[in-house]
C-alpha positions, -999 to +999 in steps of 0.1 A: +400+566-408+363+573-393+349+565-361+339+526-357+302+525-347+284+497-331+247+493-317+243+528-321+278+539-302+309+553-322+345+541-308+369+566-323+403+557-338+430+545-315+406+541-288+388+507-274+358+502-257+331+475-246+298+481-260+272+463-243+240+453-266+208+444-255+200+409-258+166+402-235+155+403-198+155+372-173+125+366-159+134+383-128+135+413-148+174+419-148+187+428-184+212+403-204+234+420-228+259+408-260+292+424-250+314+432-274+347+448-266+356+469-300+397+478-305+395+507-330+432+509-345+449+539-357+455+532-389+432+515-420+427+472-420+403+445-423+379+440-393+375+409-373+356+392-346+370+368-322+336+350-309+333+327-276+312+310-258+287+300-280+281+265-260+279+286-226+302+257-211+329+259-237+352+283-214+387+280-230+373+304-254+365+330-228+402+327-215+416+335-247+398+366-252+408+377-218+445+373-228+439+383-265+432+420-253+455+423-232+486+413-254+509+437-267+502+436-304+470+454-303+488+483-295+497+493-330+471+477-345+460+479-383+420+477-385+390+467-361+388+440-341+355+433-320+360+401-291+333+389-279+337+369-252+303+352-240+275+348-266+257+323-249+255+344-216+222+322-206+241+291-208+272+306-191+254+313-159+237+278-159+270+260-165+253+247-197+260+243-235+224+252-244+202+280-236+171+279-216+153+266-242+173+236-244+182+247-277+219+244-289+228+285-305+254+269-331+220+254-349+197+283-346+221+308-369+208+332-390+183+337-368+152+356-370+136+388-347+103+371-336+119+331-337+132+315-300+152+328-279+183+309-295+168+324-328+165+360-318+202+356-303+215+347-331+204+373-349+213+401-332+251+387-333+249+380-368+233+416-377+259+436-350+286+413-354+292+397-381+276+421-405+305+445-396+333+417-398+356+409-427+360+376-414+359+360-378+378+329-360+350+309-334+363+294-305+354+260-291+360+235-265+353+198-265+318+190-244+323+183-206+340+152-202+359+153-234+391+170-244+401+181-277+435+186-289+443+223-303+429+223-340+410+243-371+384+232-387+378+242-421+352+250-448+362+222-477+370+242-504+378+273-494+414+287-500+412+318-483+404+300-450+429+269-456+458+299-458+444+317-421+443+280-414+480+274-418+490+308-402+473+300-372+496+269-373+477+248-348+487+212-343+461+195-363+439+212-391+405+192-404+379+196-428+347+197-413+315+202-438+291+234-426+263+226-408+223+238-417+221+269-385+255+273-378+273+306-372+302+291-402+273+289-425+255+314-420+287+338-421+299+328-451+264+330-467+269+369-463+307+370-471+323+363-439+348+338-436+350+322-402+377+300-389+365+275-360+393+265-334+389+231-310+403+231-280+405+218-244+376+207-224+346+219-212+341+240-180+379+235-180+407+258-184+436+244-202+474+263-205+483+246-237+451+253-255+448+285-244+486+297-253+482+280-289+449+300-293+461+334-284+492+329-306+470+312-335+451+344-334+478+368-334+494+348-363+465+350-385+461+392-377+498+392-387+495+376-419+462+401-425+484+427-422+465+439-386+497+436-362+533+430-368+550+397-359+568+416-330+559+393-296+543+368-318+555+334-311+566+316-340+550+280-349+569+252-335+561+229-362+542+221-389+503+215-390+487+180-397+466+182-421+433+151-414+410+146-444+382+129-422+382+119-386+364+086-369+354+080-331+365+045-316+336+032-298+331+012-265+325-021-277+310-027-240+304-007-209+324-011-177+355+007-163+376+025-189+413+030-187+429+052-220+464+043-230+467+069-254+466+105-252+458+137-276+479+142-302+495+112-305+501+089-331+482+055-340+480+032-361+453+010-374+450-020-346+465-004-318+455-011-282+436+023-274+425+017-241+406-013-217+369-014-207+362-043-181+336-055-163+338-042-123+347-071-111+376-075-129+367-108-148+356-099-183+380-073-205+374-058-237+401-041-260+398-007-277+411-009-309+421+020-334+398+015-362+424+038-387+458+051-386+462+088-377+466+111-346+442+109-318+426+148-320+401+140-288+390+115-267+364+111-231+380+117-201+354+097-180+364+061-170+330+049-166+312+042-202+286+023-219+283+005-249+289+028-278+299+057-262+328+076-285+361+074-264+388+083-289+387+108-321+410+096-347+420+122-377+428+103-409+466+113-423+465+118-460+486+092-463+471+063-444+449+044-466+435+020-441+396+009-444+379+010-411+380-024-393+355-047-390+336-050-360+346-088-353+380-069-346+364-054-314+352-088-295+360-094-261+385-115-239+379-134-206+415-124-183+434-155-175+437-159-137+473-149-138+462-114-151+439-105-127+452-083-099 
C-alpha cells in the first residue's frame, strides 16, 4: 500500500498526521489554514472524510471528531480516513454560521479559485478533500436556538447511501433533496457519496448526539470493511424512516412553553406547546399539523408570529393531510385558569 499524499505531504502507512492547508490570511496578516488530520491504515480500503464545522457555529461536529480519533478502532484500520474538524475556521472564531462575507459555505460548493471567499473555500476542500475521498459523512447541528434530534439525511434515490444510512443506525433517517452549492451536491457530482448527520444545537455540546455520532460513524467504517465491529456499540433500535418533514408554526407571538420534546411521538392535533400574550390574558394553542415524531424544535420561549417551533417527520404510515389553518385560532383563558 503507498504513501497517502495530501497538499503536497505524504503520510506513510500505519502512520497519522495533521496536514495543515493553506486557506487565506486575516487581514492582520496571520495565516488560516484547512486542517485535515489524515489516518493512513496498514492495510488496503476505501477512503473517507469526516467533515465539520461547515456552519462555524455548528460545534457538535467538532466534538465528534475529537472523540472519533481517539477511539480504539482506528488502530487496525482498513483504508484512509481524513477528519476535518473545522472548515469554516472564519466563522468558528466569530461564533458565527457564515463567513465574513455573510455568506453561508454549504451554498457556495464547488467553488471556484478567483470567486468569494466562501467560493475559494470551497474549492480548496472539494479539490484536497473530497477529490481524494470514496465517500464522506458531513456533520451538522441545528442553528443556535434550535435542537435537532440525532438523524441522516439522505440523497432520494440513492441506495448506496440509504444502506450507510441504516448502518449508521441513527434514531430518525429523512430524505432531504440536494441543494444548488452544497457540499452533497457537489460531491456526488464527482462520485462521492456523502452522508449528512443532524444533531444537537448550535454552539452547544450535547452527550447524546455526540455518542450516537461517533458510534454512527464507526458503524458505517465497519460495514465498509475499514474497522472491525470490536468496541463498536451496537444499535439499540431500529431507525425511523420520515418521507417528508413539516415545521409547526407560532400562530401568534408571546411567551412559548413546549410540551413536547425530540424524538417523541405525535399525532395529528396534539397540543404541542402554549404561546400567550405576557400578560397572561390571551393563549394560543400549538397544534401538530401531521402525525409523526418531533425531529427538532426552538428552544427560545420568546417567539413571533410564524416562527418554526416544532419539526415534525412524516411516518410512512401516517397519511394525514396538513391541517387547516382555522385549526390554529386562539383562545381567551377563563379567569379560573389564569395563575
Amino acid at each position: 500500500m503507498a504513501d497517502f499524499e495530501i497538499s503536497g505531504e505524504r503520510i506513510a502507512r500505519g502512520t497519522r498526521r495533521t496536514v495543515d492547508i493553506p486557506v487565506s490570511v486575516f487581514s492582520d496578516h496571520t495565516p488560516v489554514h484547512l486542517s485535515a488530520h489524515v489516518v493512513h491504515g496498514k492495510r488496503p480500503g476505501p477512503v473517507m472524510f469526516v467533515s465539520a464545522g461547515i456552519h462555524g457555529d455548528e460545534v457538535i461536529g467538532m466534538e465528534i471528531v475529537r472523540r472519533l480519533l481517539k477511539s480504539k478502532p482506528l488502530g487496525a484500520l482498513r483504508g484512509t480516513l481524513i477528519a476535518v474538524p473545522i472548515v469554516n475556521t472564519f466563522g468558528f472564531l466569530n461564533h458565527s454560521r457564515y463567513l465574513p462575507d455573510r455568506r453561508d459555505l454549504n451554498r457556495c460548493f464547488p467553488g471556484t479559485t478567483e470567486g468569494s471567499m466562501a467560493s475559494r473555500l470551497a474549492h480548496i476542500f472539494m479539490e484536497e478533500i473530497v477529490a481524494r475521498a470514496d465517500f464522506g459523512i458531513d456533520l451538522h447541528s441545528a442553528a443556535i436556538h434550535r435542537t435537532n434530534l440525532p438523524q441522516i439525511r439522505l440523497t432520494p434515490g440513492n441506495a448506496r447511501l440509504e444502506e450507510m444510512g441504516r448502518a449508521f443506525a441513527a434514531p430518525v433517517m429523512m430524505q432531504s433533496s440536494l441543494r444548488d452549492g452544497s457540499l452533497r451536491m457537489a460531491a456526488e457530482e464527482m462520485g462521492c457519496d456523502v452522508l449528512l448527520y443532524e444533531a444537537g444545537e448550535g454552539l452547544r455540546f450535547d452527550e447524546v448526539a455526540a455518542r450516537a455520532g461517533v458510534a454512527g460513524i464507526l458503524r458505517v467504517m465497519n460495514m465498509r470493511g475499514m474497522v472491525g465491529h470490536k468496541g463498536i456499540p451496537k444499535a439499540r433500535g431500529e431507525t425511523l424512516m420520515c418521507e417528508g418533514s413539516t415545521w409547526a408554526r407560532a400562530p401568534a407571538g408571546g411567551l412559548f412553553r413546549g410540551y413536547r420534546g425530540s424524538g417523541e411521538m405525535v399525532v395529528k392535533g396534539d397540543v404541542l406547546g402554549g404561546i400567550s400574550d405576557p400578560f397572561g390574558e390571551l393563549e394560543y394553542e400549538v397544534i401538530a399539523p401531521w402525525s409523526g415524531v418531533v425531529v427538532g424544535r426552538t428552544m427560545l420561549p420568546v417567539v413571533n408570529e410564524g416562527d418554526a417551533l416544532f419539526h415534525i417527520g412524516r411516518l410512512p404510515t401516517s397519511a394525514d393531510e396538513p391541517m387547516e389553518p382555522e385549526h390554529h385560532a386562539p383562545r381567551l383563558l377563563d379567569e379560573d385558569e389564569i395563575i
